[in-house]
C-alpha positions as CSV (number, residue, x, y, z in Angstrom):
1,X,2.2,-6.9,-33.8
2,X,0.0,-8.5,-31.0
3,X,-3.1,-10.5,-31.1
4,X,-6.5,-9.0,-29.9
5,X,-8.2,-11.7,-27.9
6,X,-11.8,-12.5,-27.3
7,X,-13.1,-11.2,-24.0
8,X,-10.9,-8.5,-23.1
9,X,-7.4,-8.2,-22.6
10,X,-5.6,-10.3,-20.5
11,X,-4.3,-9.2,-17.5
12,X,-2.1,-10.2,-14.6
13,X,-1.3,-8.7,-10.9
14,X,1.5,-9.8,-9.3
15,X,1.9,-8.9,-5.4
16,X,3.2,-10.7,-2.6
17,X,2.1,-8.3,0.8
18,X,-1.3,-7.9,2.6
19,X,-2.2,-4.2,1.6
20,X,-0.7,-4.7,-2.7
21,X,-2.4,-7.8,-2.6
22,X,-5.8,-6.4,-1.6
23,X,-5.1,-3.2,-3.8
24,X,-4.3,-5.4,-6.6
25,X,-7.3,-7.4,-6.6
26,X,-9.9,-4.5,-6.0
27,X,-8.3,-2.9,-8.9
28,X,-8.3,-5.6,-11.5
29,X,-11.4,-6.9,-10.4
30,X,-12.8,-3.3,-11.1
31,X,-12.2,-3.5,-14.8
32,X,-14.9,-6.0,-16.1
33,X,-13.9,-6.5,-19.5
34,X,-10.4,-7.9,-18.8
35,X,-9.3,-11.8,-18.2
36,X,-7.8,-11.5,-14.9
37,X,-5.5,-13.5,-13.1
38,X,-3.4,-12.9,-10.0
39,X,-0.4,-14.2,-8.9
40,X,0.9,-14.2,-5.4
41,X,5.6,-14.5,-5.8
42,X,6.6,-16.2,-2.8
43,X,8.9,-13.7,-0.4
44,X,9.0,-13.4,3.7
45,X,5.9,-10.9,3.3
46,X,3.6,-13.0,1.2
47,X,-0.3,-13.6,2.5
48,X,-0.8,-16.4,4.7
49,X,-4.5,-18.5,3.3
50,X,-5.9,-16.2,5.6
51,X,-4.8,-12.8,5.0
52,X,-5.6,-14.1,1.2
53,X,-9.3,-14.8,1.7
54,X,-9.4,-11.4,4.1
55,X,-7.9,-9.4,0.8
56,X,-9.8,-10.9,-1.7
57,X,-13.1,-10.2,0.2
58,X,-15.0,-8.3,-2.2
59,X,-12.6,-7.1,-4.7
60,X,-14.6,-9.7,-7.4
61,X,-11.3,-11.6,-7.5
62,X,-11.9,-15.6,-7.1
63,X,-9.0,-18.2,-5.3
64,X,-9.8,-19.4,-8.7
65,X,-8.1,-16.5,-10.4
66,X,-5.1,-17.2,-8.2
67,X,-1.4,-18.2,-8.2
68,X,1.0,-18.9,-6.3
69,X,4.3,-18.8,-7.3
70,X,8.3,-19.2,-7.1
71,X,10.1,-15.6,-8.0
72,X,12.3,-18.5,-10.4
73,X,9.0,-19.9,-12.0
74,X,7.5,-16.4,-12.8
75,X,8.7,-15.8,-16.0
76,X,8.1,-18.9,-17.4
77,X,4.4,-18.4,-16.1
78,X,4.2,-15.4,-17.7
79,X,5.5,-17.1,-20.9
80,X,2.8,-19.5,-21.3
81,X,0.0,-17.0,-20.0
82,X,1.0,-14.4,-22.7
83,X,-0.4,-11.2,-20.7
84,X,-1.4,-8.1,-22.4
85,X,-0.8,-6.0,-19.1
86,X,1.0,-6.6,-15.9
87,X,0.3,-4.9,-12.9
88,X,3.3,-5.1,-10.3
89,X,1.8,-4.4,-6.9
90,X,4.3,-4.6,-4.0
91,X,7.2,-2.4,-1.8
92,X,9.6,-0.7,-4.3
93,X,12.4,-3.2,-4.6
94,X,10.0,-5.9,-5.5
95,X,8.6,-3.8,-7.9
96,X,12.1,-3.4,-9.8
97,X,12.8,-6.7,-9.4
98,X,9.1,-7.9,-11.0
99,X,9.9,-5.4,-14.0
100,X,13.1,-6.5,-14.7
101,X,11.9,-9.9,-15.4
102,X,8.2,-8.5,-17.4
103,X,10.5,-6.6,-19.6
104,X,12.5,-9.6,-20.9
105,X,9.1,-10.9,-22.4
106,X,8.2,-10.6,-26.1
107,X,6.1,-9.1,-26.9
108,X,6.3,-6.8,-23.7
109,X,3.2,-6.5,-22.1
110,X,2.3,-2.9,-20.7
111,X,3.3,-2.9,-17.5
112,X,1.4,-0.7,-14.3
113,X,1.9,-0.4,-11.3
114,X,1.0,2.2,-8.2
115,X,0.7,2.2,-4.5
116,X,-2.0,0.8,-2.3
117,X,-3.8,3.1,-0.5
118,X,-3.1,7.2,0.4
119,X,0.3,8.0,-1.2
120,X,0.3,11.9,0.2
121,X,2.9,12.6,0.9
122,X,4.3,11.5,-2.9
123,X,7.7,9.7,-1.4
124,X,10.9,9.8,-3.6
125,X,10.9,6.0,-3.5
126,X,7.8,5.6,-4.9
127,X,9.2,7.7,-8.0
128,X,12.9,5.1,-8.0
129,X,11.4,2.3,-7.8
130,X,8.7,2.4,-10.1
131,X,10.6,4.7,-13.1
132,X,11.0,1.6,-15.4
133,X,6.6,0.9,-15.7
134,X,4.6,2.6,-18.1
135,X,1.8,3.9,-15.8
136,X,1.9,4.5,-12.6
137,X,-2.1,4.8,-11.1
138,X,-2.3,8.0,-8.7
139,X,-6.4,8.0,-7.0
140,X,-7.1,11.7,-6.6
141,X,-6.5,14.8,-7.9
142,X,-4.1,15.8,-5.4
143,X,-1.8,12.6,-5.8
144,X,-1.3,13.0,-9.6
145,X,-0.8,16.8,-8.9
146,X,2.4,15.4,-6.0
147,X,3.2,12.9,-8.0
148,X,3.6,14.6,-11.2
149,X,5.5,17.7,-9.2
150,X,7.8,15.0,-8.0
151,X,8.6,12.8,-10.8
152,X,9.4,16.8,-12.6
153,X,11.7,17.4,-9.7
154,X,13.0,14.2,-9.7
155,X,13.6,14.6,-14.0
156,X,11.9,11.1,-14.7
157,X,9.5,10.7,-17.6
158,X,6.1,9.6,-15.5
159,X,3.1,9.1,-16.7
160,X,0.5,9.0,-14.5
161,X,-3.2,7.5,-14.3
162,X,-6.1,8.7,-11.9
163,X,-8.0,5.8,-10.7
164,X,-11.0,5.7,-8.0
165,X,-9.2,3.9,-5.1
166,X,-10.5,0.8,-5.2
167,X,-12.0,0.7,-1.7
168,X,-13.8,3.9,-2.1
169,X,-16.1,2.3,-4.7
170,X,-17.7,0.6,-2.3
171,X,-21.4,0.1,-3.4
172,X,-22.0,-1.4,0.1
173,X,-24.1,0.5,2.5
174,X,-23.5,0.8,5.7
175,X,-25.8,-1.9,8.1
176,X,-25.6,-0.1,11.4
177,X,-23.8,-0.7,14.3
178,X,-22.1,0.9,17.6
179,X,-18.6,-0.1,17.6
180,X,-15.6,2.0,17.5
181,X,-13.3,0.6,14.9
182,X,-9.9,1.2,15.0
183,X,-7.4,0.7,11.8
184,X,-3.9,-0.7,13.5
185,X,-0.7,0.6,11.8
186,X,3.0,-0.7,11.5
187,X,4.2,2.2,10.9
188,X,2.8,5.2,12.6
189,X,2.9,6.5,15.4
190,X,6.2,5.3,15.2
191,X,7.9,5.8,18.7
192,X,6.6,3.3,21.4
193,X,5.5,5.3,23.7
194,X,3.1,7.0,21.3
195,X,1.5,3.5,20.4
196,X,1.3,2.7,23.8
197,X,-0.5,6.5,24.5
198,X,-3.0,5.3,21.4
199,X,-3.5,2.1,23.5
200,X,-4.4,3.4,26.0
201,X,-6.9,6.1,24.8
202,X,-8.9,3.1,23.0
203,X,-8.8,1.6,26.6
204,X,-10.5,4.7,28.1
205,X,-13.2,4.6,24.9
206,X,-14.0,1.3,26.1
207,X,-14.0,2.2,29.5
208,X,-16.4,5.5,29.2
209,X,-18.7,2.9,26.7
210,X,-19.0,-0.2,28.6
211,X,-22.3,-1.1,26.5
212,X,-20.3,-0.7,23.2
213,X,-17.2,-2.2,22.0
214,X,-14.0,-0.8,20.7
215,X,-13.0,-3.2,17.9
216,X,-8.7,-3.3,17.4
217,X,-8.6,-4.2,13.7
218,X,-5.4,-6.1,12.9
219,X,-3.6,-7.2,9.8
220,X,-1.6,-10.7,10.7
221,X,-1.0,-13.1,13.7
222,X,2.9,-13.2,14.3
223,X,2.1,-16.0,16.2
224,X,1.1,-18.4,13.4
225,X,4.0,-16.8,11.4
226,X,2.0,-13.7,9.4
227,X,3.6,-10.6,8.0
228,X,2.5,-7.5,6.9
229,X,3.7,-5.4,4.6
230,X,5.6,-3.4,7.2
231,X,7.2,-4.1,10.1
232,X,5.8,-3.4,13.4
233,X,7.9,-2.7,16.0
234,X,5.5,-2.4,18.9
235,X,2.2,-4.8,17.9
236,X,-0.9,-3.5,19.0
237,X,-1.5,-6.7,21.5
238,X,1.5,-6.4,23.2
239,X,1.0,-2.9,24.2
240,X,-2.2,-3.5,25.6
241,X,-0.9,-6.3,27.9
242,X,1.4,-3.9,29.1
243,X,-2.0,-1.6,30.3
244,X,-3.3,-4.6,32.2
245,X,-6.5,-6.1,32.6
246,X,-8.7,-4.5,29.6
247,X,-12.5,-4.0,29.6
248,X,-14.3,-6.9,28.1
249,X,-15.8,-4.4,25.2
250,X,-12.2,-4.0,24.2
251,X,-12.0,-7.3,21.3
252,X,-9.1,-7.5,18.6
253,X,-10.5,-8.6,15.3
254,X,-8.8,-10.1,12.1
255,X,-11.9,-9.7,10.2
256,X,-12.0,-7.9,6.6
257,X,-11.9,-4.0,7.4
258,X,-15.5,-4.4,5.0
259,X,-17.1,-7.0,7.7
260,X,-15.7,-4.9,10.6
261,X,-17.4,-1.9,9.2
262,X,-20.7,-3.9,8.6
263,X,-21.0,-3.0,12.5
264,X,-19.0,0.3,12.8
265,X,-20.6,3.4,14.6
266,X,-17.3,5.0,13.5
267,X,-13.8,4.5,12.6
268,X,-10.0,5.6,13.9
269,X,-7.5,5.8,12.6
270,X,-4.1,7.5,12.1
271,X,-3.6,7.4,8.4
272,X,-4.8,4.8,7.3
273,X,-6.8,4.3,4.0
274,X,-9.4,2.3,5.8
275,X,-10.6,5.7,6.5
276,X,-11.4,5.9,3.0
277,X,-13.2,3.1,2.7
278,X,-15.8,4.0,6.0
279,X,-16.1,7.7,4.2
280,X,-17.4,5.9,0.8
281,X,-19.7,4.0,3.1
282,X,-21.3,7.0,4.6
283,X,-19.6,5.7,7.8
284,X,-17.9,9.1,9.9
285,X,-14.1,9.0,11.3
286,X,-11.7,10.5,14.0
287,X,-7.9,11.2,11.9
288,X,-5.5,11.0,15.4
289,X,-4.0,14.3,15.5
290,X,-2.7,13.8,18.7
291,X,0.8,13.1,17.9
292,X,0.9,16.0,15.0
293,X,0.0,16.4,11.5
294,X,3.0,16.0,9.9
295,X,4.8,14.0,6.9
296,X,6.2,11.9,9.4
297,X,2.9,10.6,11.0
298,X,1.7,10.6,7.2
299,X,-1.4,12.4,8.0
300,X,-1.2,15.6,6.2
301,X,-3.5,14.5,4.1
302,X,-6.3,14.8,6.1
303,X,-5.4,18.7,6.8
304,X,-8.5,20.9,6.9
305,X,-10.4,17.7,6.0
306,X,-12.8,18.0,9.0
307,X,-12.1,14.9,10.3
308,X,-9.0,15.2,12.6
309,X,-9.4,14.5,16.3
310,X,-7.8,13.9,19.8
311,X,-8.4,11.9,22.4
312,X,-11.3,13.3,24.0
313,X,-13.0,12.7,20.3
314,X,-12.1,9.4,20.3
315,X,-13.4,8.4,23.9
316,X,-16.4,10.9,23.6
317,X,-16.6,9.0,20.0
318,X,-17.1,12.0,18.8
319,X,-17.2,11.2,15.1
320,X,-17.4,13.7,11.5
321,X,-17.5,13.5,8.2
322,X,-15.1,15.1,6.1
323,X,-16.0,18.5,4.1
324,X,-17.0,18.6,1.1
325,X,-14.2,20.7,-1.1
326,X,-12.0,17.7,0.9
327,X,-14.1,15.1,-0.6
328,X,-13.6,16.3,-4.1
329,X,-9.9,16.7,-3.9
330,X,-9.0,13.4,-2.2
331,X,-10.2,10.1,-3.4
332,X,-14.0,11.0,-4.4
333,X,-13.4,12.6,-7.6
334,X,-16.0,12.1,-10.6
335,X,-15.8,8.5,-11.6
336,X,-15.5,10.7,-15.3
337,X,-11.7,12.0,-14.2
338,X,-10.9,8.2,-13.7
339,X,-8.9,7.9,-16.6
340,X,-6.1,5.2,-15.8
341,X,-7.7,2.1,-17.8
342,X,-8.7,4.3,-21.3
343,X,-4.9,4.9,-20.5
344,X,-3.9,1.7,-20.1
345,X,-5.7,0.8,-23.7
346,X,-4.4,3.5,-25.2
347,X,-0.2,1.8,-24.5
348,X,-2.4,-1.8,-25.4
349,X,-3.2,0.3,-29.2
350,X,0.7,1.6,-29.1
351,X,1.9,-2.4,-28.1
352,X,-0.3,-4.2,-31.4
353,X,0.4,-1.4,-33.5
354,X,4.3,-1.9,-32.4
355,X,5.0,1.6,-31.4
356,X,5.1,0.8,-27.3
357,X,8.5,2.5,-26.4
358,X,9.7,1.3,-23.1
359,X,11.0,3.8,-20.3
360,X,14.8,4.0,-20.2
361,X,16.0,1.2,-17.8
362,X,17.4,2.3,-14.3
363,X,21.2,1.9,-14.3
364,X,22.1,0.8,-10.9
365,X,25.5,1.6,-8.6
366,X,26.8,-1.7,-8.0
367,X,26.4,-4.3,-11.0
368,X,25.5,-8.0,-10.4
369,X,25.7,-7.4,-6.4
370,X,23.5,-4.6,-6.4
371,X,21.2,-6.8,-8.3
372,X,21.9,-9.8,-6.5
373,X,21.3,-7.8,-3.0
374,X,18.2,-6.5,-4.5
375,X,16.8,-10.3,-5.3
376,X,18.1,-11.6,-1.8
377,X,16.6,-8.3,0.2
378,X,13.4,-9.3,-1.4
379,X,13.2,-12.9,-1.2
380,X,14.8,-13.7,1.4
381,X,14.9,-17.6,2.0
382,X,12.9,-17.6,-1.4
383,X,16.0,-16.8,-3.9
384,X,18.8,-20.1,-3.1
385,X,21.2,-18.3,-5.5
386,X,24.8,-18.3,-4.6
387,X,25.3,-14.6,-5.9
388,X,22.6,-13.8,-3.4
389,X,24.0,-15.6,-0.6
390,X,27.1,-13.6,-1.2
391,X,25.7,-10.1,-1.6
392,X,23.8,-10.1,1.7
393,X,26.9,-11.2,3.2
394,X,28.9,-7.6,1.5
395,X,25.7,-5.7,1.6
396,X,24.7,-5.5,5.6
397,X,28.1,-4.0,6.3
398,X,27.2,-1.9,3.5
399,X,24.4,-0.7,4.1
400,X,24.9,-0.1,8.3
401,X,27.0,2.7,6.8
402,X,24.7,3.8,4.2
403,X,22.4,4.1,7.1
404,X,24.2,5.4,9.4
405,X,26.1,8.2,7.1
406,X,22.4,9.4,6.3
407,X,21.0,9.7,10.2
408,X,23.8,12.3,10.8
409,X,23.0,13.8,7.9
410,X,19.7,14.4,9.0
411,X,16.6,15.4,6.1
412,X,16.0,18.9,6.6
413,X,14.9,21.6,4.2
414,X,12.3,22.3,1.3
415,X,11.0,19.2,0.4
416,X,12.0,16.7,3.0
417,X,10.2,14.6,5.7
418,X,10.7,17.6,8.2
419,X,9.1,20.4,5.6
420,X,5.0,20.7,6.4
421,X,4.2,22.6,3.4
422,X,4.3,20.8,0.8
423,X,2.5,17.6,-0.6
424,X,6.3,15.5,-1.5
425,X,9.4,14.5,-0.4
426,X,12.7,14.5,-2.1
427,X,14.6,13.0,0.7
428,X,15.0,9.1,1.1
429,X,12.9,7.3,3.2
430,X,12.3,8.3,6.9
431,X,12.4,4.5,8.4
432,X,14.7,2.0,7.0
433,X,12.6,-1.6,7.6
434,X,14.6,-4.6,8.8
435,X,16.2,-7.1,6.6
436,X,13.5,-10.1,6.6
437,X,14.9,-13.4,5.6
438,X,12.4,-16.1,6.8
C-alpha cells in the first residue's frame, strides 16, 4: 500500500528535448493539485538555459521546480523523491529507456507518457516505444480514435487518455499586431529544395509587405551548440543566405512562439502545432499545402480544416480560421471529454490499493547489446559505459543494413506512409535521424 500525501500527489516529468520539454511542463503545470517537479536527463538533445526559459514560458512550471540530471543519477533521484506518477516525455528510445529504470522502483509509480504536439498521423513507433507505460495522453478525439485503431492493429493493450493540448489552453488573448509568423520545422518539408522554395516564398511576403515584417520563428542556435529534437538537415538561416540579400522586414526570432504571437497578424506553418496554439488565441493561419497533403509532410491533419494555403496566401497573407466541425474534432474538444488526469487517479486508487498491474515488458531482439545500443543511441557522450562503447561499435554496421534492406523495400500499401486515407501508419518510420553523440 502507498501513502496519500498532503497537497496532491506527487508528480515528476522527465524530458530531455525542446518540444517534450515544453509539452511536459504545460501539462503538469495544468494539473493544480499535484506537487510537480521536472527533471531535465542529460543526452546530446537536452535544452540549452535558453531553450529552458523559452519552454517553460508560461506552462506555470518554475526553474525552481527543476532538475538537471545524469541518466546514472536518475534512479536514485527518483528513490529519494518517492513519485506517485512519472510522466516520461521524450523521442521513443528515451522513452523505453526512462521506463525501464521507473519500473525498477517500489512501489512503482504510475507511469504516462504521450507525444508533444499533433500526433496524426498515429506512427507505429509511437505505439513500440511507449507499450510498457500505463497511459499514454492522446489531445483530440481523432488521435484517441488513431491511436486506439493502431495500438488494436498493432495487438498491444493501450490505454489511452484525452487531454486538452496544453498550448490550446491558452487563456491569453491575442494583443494585436501585423507580423507574419512562421513556425520553422526540422523535419518537413523534407527535401532541400522544397525548404529552400518555402524560403523563398516568406522572402516574397516580405517583399509585397515592406511596412510589415515576416518573423522566422526558430527553435535553437547551432552555433552556440543547441539541438532540437530533430535533426534539421537544411536550417532555415542557411537557406536564406543562399536567396541573397533579404528585405530588412524579413527578422529570425528565438522568442517563445507565445511572445512571437503577442504581435502576430497571422501564423504559417507546415504542421506544426504552433498552429494550434494561434487558433486557441483567436489568431488565423495559412497550413502550406504547397508541397501536398500527405502523411509524409504530416499535414493531413489539417484536411478540410479550412485553413490550408499556397503561396499566393501566404504573400497575399491571406489568412482563415479553421471551420468549426474541424475545431471540434481536433484539439478543441469540451474541456468535459478531457479525461486523462481522473484517469491517471483512477491507476493512483489501483497503486494504494495494490492492484496496479503493470503492462507486459517489451522483449527485445538482441539482449544486453540491444539494450546497451539503446542507452548509447540515446545518450550519447552521456552514458561512459563500456557495454555501450561496444554496441555502437556492432550496431552502426548493423543498422546501415537494417536501413538500407528497408529503403528497397519501400512502404507501400494500406496503412503505410504512402496510403492518404487513413489517420495511421503501420510501417516504420519514414526518416531514420542521425546517430548524435556530442
Amino acid at each position: 500500500m502507498t501513502e496519500q500525501h498532503e497537497g496532491g500527489p506527487r508528480v515528476v516529468g522527465i524530458a530531455d528535448a525542446d518540444s517534450y520539454v515544453k509539452w511536459a511542463a504545460a501539462l503538469l503545470g495544468a494539473v493544480g493539485r499535484a506537487q510537480s517537479r521536472l527533471v531535465l536527463v542529460r543526452t546530446p538533445l537536452t535544452v540549452s538555459a535558453d531553450q529552458e526559459r523559452a519552454a517553460l514560458a508560461g506552462s506555470g512550471i518554475s526553474a525552481a521546480q527543476l532538475e538537471r540530471l545524469d541518466f546514472a543519477d536518475l534512479r536514485g533521484w527518483l528513490e529519494a523523491t518517492a513519485p506517485d506518477v512519472v510522466v516520461v516525455a521524450g523521442r521513443g528510445p528515451f522513452v523505453r529507456m526512462v521506463v525501464h529504470a521507473v519500473r525498477t522502483l517500489h512501489p512503482r509509480p504510475v507511469i504516462v507518457s504521450g507525444m508533444p504536439g499533433m500526433s496524426i498521423p498515429a506512427q507505429r513507433g509511437a505505439v513500440h516505444y511507449r507499450r510498457e507505460v500505463d497511459l499514454f495522453v492522446v489531445h483530440s478525439r481523432r488521435e484517441k480514435r488513431a491511436f486506439r485503431d493502431l495500438a488494436e492493429r498493432m495487438e498491444v493493450p493501450l490505454r489511452l487518455g484525452l487531454a486538452t493540448l496544453p498550448f490550446a489552453q491558452s487563456s491569453v488573448m491575442r494583443h494585436g499586431g501585423d507580423d507574419l509568423v512562421f513556425a520553422a520545422q526540422a523535419l518537413v518539408p523534407r527535401e532541400r529544395e522544397e525548404r529552400l522554395a518555402l524560403a523563398d516564398i516568406l522572402r516574397r511576403a516580405a517583399i509585397a509587405h515592406p511596412d510589415r515584417r515576416v518573423v522566422v520563428k526558430l527553435r535553437s542556435r547551432p552555433e552556440v551548440g543547441e539541438r532540437e529534437t530533430h535533426h534539421d538537415v537544411a536550417p532555415y538561416p542557411e537557406l536564406f543566405r543562399e536567396l541573397g540579400e533579404l528585405p530588412r522586414n524579413l527578422v529570425f526570432s528565438h522568442e517563445p512562439m507565445s511572445e512571437a504571437l503577442a504581435g502576430a497578424e497571422g501564423l504559417v506553418t507546415v504542421s506544426s502545432t504552433a498552429a494550434i496554439e494561434a487558433i486557441a488565441r483567436g489568431i488565423p493561419v495559412i497550413a502550406v499545402d504547397t508541397f501536398g497533403i500527405s502523411k509524409a509532410n504530416l499535414n493531413i491533419v489539417f484536411a478540410a480544416s479550412g485553413v490550408l494555403g499556397g503561396a499566393d496566401e501566404v504573400i497575399a497573407r491571406r489568412f482563415r480560421h479553421p471551420t468549426v466541425e474541424w475545431v471540434r474534432d481536433n484539439y478543441f474538444h469540451e474541456p468535459a471529454r478531457s479525461t486523462w488526469w481522473s484517469e491517471v487517479e483512477g491507476l493512483l486508487a489501483a497503486r494504494r490499493e495494490g492492484t496496479l498491474v503493470s503492462p507486459p515488458p517489451t522483449r527485445l531482439r538482441g539482449g544486453w547489446i540491444r539494450e546497451a545500443w539503446d542507452r548509447k543511441s540515446v545518450l550519447g557522450v552521456y552514458d561512459r559505459t563500456v557495454s555501450g562503447w561496444i554496441a555502437l561499435r556492432l550496431g552502426i554496421p548493423v543498422r546501415a543494413v537494417i536501413l538500407w534492406a528497408r529503403a528497397r523495400r519501400g512502404s507501400t500499401g494500406r496503412f503505410s506512409w504512402a496510403e492518404a486515407d487513413s489517420d495511421i501508419t503501420l510501417t516504420p518510420a519514414l526518416y531514420q535521424e542521425p546517430l548524435r553523440q556530442s
